[in-house]
Phi, psi and omega in degrees: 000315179263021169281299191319311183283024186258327192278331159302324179303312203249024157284334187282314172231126177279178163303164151304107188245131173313145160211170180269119182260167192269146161056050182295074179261150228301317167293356183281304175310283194315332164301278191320337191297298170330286205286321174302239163044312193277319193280353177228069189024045167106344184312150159277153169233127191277073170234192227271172176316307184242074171272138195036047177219032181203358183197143164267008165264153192219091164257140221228107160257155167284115167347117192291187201262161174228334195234155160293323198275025183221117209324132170093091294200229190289347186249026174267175189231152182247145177255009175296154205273115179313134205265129194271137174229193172179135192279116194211173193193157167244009215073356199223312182226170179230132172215158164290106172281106147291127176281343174258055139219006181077012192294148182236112178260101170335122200235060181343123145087357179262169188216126177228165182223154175312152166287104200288000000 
């Protein structure tokens, strides 16, 4: 018996796989929006409808300048490198992978399937 329950146990969560997410619908978008926003210290973040649901990577550029009152006025350039995300899943939850610190952001209430 308590071999069947060690093998239920680790059939529920498996490794980590890149996925896709299912049924994006505007509160799904809006979670993503969010936990991106959040991983990239409060910037907004602007995506597109069907952001992860045809690829599990995600690059996130920083918004080019608009203003004068912002250095480098209308021809400045942010010279920052675009921050990379990936879509990840165990069979059980979904988070968001930065890649450049390995950080894992929780994606509440979505739902994703492996990446074929």
């Amino acid at each position: 018996m308590a071999l069947l329950t060690a093998c239920s146990v680790q059939t529920a969560r498996s490794e980590a796989v890149p996925a896709l997410l299912v049924s994006p619908d505007p509160s799904v978008h809006a979670v993503l929006e969010r936990t991106v926003s959040q991983a990239l210290n409060g910037a907004s973040a602007n995506l597109a409808d069907d952001a992860l649901t045809r690829q599990s990577n995600l690059i996130v550029e920083r918004r080019p300048l608009r203003s004068l009152q912002e250095p480098g006025g209308l021809h400045g350039r942010k010279l920052e490198k675009p921050e990379k995300f990936r879509l990840m899943t165990d069979g059980a939850e979904c988070w968001l992978l930065k890649s450049s610190d390995g950080s894992r952001w929780p994606l509440p209430g979505v739902r994703c399937v492996p990446e074929a």
